[in-house]
MOPAC internal coordinates of N, CA, C and O (Angstrom, degrees):
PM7 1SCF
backbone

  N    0.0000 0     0.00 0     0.00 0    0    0    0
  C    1.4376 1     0.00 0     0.00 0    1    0    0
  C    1.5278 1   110.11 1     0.00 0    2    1    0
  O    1.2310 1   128.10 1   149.20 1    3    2    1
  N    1.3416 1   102.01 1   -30.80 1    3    2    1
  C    1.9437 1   100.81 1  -179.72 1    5    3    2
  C    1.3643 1   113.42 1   -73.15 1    6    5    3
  O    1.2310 1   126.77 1   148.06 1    7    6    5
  N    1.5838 1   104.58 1   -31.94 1    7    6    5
  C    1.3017 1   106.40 1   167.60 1    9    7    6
  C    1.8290 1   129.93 1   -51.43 1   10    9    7
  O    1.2310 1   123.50 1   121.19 1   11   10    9
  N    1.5080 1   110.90 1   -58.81 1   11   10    9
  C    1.2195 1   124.75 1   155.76 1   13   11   10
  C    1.1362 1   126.33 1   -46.35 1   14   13   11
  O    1.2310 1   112.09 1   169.21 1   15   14   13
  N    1.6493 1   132.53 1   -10.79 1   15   14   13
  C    1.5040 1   131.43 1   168.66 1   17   15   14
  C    1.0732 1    87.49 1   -95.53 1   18   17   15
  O    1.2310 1   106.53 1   134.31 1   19   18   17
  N    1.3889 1   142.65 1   -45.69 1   19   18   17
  C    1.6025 1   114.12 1  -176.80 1   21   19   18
  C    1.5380 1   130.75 1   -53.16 1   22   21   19
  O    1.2310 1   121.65 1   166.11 1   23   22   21
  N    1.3926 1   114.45 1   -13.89 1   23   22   21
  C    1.0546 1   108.81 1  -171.27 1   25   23   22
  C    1.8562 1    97.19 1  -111.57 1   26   25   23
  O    1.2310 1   116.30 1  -165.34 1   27   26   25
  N    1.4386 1   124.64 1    14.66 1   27   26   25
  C    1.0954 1   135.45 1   150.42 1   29   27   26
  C    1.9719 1   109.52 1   105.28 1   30   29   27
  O    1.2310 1   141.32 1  -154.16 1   31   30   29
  N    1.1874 1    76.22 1    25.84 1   31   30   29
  C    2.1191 1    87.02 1  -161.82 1   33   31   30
  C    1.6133 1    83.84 1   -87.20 1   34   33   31
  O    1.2310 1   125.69 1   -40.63 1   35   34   33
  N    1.3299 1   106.67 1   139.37 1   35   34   33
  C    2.1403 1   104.72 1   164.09 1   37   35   34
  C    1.1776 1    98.42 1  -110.74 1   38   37   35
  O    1.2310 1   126.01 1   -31.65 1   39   38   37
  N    1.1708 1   106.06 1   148.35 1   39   38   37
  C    1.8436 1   128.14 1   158.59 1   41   39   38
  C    1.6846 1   107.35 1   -85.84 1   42   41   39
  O    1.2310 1   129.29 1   -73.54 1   43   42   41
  N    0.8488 1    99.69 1   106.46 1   43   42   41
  C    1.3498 1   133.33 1    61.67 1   45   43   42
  C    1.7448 1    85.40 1  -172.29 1   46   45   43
  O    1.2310 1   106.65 1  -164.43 1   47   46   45
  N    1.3568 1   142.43 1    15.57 1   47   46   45
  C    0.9269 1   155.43 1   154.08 1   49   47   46
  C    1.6406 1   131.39 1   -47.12 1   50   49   47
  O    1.2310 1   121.37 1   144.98 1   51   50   49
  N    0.9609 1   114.98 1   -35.02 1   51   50   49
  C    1.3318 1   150.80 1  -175.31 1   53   51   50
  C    1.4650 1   125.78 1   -93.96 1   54   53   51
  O    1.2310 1   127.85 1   103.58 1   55   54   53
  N    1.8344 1   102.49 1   -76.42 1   55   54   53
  C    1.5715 1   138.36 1   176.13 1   57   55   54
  C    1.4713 1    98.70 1  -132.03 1   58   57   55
  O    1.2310 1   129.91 1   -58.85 1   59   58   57
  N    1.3579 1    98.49 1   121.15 1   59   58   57
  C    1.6872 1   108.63 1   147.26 1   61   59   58
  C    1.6292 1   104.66 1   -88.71 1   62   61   59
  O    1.2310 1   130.63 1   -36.15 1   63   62   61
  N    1.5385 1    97.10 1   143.85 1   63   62   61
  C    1.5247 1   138.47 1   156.67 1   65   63   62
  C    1.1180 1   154.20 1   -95.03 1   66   65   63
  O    1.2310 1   120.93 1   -96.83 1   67   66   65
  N    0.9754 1   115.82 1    83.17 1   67   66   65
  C    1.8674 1   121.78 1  -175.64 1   69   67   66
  C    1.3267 1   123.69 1  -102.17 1   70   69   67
  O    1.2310 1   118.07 1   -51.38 1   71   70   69
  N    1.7110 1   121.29 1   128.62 1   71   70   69
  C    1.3110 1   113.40 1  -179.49 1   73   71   70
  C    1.6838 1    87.61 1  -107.74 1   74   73   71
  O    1.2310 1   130.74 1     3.10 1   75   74   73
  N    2.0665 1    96.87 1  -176.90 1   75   74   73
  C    1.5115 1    97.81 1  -175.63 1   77   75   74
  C    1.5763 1   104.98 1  -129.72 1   78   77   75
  O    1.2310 1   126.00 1  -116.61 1   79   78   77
  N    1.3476 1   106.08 1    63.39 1   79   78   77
  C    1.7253 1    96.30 1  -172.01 1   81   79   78
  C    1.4839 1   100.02 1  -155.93 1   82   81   79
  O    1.2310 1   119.11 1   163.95 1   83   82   81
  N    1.3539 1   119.31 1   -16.05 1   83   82   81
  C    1.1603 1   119.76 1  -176.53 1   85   83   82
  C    1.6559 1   124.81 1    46.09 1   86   85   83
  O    1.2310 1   110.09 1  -129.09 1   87   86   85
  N    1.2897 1   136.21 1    50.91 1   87   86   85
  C    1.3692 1   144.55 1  -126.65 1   89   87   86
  C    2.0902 1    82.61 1  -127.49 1   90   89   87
  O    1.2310 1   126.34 1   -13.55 1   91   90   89
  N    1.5934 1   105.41 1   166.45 1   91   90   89
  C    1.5798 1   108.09 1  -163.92 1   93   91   90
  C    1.7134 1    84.00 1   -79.44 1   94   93   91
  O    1.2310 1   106.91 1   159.84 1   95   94   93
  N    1.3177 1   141.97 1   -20.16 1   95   94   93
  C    1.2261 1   123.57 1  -173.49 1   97   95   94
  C    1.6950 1   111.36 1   -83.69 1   98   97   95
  O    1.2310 1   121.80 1   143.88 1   99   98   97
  N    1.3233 1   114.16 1   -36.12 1   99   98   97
  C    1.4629 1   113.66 1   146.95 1  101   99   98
  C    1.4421 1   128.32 1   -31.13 1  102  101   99
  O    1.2310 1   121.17 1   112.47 1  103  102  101
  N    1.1809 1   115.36 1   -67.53 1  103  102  101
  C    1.5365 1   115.59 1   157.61 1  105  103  102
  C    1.2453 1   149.09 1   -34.61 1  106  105  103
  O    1.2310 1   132.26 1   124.44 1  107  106  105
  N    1.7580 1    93.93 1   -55.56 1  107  106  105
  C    1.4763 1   108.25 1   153.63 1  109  107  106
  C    1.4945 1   129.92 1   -82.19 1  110  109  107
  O    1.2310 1   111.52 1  -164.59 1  111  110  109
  N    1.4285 1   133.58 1    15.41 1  111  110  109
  C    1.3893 1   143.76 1   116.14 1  113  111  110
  C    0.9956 1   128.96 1   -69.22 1  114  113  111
  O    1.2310 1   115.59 1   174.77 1  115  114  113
  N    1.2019 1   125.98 1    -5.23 1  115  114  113
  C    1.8822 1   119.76 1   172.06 1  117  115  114
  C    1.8611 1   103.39 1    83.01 1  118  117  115
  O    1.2310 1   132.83 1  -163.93 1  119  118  117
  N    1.2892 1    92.81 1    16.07 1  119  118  117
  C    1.6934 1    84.33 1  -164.15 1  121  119  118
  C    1.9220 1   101.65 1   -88.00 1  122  121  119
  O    1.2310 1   131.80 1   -43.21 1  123  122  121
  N    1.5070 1    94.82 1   136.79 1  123  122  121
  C    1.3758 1   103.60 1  -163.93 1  125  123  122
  C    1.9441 1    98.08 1   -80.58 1  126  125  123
  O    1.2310 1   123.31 1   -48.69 1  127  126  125
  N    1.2333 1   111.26 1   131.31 1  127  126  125
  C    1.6447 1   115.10 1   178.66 1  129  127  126
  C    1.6159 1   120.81 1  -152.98 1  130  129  127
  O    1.2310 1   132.37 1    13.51 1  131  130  129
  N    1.0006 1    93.72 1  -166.49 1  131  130  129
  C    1.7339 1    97.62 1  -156.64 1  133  131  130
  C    1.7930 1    80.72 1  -126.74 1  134  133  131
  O    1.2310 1   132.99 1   -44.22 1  135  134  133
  N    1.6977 1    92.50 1   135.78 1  135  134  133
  C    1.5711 1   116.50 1  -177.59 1  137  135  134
  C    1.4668 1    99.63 1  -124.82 1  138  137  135
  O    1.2310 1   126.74 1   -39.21 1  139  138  137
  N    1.4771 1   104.64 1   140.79 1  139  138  137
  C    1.2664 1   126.41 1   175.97 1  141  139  138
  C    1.4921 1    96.63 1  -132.95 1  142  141  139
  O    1.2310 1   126.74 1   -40.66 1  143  142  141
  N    1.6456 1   104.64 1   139.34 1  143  142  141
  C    1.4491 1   125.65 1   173.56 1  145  143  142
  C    1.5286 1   126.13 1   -62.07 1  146  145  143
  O    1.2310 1   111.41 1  -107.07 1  147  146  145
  N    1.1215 1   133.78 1    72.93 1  147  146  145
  C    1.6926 1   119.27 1  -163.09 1  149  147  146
  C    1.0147 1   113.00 1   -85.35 1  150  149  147
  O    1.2310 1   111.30 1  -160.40 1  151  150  149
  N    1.3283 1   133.99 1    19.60 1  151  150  149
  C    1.2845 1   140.19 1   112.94 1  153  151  150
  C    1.4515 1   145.39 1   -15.81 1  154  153  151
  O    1.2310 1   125.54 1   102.91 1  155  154  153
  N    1.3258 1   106.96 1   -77.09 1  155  154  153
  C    1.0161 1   162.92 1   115.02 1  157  155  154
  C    1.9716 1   108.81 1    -1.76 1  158  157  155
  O    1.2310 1   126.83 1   106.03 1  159  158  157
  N    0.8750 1   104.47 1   -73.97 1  159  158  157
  C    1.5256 1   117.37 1   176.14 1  161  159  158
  C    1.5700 1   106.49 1   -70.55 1  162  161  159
  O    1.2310 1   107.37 1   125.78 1  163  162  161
  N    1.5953 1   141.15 1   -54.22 1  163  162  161
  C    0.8706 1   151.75 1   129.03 1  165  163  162
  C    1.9746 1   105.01 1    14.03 1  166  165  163
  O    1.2310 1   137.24 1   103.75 1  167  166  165
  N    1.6465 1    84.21 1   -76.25 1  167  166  165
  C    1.7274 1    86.70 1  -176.23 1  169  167  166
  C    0.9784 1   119.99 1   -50.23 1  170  169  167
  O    1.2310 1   123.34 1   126.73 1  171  170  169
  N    1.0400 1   111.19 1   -53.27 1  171  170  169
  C    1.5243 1   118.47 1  -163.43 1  173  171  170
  C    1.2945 1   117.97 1   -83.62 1  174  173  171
  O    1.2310 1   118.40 1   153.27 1  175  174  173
  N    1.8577 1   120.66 1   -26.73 1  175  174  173
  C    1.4814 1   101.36 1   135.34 1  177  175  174
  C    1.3433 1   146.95 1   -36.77 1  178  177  175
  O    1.2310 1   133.05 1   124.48 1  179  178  177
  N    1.2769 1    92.39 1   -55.52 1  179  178  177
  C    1.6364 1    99.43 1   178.78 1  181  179  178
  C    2.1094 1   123.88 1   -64.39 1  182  181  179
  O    1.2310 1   137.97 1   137.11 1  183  182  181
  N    1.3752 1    82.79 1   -42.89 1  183  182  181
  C    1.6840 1    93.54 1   167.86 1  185  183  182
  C    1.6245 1   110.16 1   -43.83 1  186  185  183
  O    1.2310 1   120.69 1   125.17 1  187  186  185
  N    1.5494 1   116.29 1   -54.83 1  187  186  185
  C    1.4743 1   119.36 1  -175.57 1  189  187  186
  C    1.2664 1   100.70 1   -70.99 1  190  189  187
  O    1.2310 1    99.16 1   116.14 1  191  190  189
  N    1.5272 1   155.11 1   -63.86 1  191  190  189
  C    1.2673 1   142.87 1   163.55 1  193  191  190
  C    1.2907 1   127.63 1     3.66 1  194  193  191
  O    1.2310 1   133.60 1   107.87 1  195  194  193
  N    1.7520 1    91.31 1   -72.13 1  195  194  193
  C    1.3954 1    91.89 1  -168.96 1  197  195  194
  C    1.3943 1   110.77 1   -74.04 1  198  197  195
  O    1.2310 1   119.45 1   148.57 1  199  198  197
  N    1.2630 1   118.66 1   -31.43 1  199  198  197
  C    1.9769 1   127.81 1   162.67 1  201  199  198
  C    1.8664 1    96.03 1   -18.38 1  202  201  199
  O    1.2310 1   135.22 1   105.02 1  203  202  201
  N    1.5432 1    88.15 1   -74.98 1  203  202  201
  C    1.6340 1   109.10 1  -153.68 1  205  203  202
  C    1.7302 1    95.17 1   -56.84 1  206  205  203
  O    1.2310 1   117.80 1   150.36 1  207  206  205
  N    1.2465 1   121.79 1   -29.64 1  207  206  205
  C    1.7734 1   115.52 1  -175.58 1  209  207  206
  C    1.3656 1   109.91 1   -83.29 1  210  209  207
  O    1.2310 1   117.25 1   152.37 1  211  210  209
  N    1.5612 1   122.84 1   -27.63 1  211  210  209
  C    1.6569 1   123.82 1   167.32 1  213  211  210
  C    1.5158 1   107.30 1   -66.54 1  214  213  211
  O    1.2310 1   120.79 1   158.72 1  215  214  213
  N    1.2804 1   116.10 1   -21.28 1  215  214  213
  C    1.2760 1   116.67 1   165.97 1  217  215  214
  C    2.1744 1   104.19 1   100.86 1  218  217  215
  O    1.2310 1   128.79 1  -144.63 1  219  218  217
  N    1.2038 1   100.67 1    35.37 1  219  218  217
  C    1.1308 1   110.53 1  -150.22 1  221  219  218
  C    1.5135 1    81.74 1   -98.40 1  222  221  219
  O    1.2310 1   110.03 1   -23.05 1  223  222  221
  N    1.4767 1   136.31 1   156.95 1  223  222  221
  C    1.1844 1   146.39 1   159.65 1  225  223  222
  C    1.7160 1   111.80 1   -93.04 1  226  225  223
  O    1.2310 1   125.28 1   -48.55 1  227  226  225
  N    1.6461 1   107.47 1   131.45 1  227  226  225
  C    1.5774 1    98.35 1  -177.70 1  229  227  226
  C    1.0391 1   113.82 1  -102.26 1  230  229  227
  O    1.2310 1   121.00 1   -29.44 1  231  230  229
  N    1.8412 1   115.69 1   150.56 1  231  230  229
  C    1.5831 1   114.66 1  -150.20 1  233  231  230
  C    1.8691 1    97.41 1   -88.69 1  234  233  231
  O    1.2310 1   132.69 1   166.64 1  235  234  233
  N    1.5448 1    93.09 1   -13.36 1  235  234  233
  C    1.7272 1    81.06 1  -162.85 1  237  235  234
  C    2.0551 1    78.10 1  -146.16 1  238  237  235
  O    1.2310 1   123.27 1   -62.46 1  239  238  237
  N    1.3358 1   111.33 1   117.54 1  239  238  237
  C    1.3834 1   101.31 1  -177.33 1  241  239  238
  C    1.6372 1   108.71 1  -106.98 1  242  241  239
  O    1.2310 1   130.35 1  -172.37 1  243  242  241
  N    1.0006 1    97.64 1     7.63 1  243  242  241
  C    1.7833 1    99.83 1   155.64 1  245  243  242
  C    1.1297 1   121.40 1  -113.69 1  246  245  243
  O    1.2310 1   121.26 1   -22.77 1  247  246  245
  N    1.4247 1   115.19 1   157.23 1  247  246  245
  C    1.6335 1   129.78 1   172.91 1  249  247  246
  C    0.9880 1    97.89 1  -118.89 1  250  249  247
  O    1.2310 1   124.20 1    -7.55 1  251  250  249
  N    1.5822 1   109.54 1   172.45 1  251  250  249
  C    1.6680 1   135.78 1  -159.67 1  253  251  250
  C    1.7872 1    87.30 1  -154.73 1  254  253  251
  O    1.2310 1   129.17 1   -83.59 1  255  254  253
  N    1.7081 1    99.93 1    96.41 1  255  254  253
  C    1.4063 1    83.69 1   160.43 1  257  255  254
  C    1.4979 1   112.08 1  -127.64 1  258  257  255
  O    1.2310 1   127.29 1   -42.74 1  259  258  257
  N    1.3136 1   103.58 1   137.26 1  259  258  257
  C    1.6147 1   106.83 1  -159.59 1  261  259  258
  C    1.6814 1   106.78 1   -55.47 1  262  261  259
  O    1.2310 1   122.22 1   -42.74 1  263  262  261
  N    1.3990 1   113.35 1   137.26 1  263  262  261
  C    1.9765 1    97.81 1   158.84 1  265  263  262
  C    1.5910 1    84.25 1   -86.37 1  266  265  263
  O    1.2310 1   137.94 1    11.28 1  267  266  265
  N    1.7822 1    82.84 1  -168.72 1  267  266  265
  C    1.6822 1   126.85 1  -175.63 1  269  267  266
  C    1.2119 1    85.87 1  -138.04 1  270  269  267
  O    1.2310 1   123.81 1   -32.13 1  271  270  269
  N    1.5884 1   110.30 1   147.87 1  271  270  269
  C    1.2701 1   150.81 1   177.26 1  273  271  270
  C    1.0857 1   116.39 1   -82.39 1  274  273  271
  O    1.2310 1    90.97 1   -80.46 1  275  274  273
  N    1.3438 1   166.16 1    99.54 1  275  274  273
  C    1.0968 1   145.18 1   175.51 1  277  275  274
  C    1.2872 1   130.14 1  -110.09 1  278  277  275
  O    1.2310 1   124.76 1   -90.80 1  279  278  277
  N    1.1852 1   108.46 1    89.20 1  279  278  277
  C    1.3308 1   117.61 1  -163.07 1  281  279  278
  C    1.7299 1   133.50 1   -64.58 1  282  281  279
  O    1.2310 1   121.03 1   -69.60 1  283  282  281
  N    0.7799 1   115.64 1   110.40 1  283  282  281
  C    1.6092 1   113.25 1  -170.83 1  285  283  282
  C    1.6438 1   113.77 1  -124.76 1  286  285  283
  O    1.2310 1   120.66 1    34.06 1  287  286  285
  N    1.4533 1   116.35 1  -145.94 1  287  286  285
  C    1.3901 1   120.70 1  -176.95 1  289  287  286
  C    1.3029 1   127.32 1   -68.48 1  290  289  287
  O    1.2310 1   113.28 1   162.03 1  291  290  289
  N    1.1334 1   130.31 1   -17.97 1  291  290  289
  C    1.3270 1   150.75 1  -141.10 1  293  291  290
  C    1.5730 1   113.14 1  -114.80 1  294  293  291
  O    1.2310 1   124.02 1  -177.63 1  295  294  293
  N    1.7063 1   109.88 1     2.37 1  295  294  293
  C    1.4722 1   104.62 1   170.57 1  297  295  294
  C    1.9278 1    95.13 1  -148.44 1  298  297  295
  O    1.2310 1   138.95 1   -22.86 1  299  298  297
  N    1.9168 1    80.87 1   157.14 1  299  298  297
  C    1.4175 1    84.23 1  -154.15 1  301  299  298
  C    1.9830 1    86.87 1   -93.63 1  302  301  299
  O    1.2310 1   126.75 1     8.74 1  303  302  301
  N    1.4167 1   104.63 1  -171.26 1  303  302  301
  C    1.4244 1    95.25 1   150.61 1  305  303  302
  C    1.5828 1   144.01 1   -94.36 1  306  305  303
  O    1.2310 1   115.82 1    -7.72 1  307  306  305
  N    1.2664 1   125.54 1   172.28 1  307  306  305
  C    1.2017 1   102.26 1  -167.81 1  309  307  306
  C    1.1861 1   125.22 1   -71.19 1  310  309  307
  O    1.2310 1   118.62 1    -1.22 1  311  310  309
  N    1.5312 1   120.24 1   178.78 1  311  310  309
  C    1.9800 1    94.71 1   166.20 1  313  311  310
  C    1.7002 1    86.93 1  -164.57 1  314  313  311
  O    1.2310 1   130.65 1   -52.26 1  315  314  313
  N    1.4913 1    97.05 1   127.74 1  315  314  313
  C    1.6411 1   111.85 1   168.06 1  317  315  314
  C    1.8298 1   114.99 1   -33.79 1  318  317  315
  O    1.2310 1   126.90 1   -16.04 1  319  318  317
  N    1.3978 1   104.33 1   163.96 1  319  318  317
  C    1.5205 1   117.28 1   150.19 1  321  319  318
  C    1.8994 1   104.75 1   -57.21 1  322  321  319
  O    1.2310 1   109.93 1  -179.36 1  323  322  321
  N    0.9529 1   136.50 1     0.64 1  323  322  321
  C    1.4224 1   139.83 1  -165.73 1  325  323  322
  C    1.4534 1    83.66 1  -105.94 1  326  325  323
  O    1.2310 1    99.79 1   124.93 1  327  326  325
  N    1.4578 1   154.12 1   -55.07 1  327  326  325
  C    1.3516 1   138.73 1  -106.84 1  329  327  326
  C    1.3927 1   138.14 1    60.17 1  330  329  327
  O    1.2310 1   124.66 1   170.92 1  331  330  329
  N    1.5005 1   108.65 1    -9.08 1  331  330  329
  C    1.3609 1    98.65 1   175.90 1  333  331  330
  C    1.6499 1   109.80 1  -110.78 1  334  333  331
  O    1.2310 1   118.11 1    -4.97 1  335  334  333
  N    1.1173 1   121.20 1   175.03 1  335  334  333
  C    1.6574 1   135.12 1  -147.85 1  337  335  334
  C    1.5565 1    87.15 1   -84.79 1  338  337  335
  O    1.2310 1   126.10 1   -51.58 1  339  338  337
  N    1.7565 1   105.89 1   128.42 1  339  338  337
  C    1.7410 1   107.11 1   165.27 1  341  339  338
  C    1.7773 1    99.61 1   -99.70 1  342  341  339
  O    1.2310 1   138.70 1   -25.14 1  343  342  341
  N    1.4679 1    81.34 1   154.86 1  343  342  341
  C    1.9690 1    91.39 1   172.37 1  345  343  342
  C    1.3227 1   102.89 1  -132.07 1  346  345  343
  O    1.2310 1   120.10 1   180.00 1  347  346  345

């Protein structure tokens, strides 16, 4: 991002910014990102593991685990081919 103010671009005015890890230095940049539970992911690894080591066949071998958005400084709002703001 310091890079991109040097060359005179603003955040979120300019360019919106999104990282994908949601990490405490994310936070403490204001940088707007997408959080996933590794918790959460954790489980449900491990749940299929141990499936696959009982020797169990899995009915559905993917998961869908939702992120969260986390919205912060780093994105602007949207705005049509018109110029004005979509919701």
């Amino acid at each position: 991002m310091a890079k991109l103010a040097s060359f005179g671009i603003r955040i979120p005015q300019d360019l919106s910014v999104i990282g994908f890890d949601d990490s405490d230095v994310a936070a403490a940049v204001n940088l707007t990102t997408v959080h996933q539970d590794p918790v959460e992911m954790s489980r449900v690894a491990a749940t299929k593991a141990l499936a696959l080591m009982r020797g169990e066949a899995l009915t559905d071998p993917h998961s869908i685990i939702r992120p969260i958005l986390m919205l912060r400084g780093t994105t602007g709002g949207m705005v049509g081919a018109n110029g004005k703001a979509r919701t």
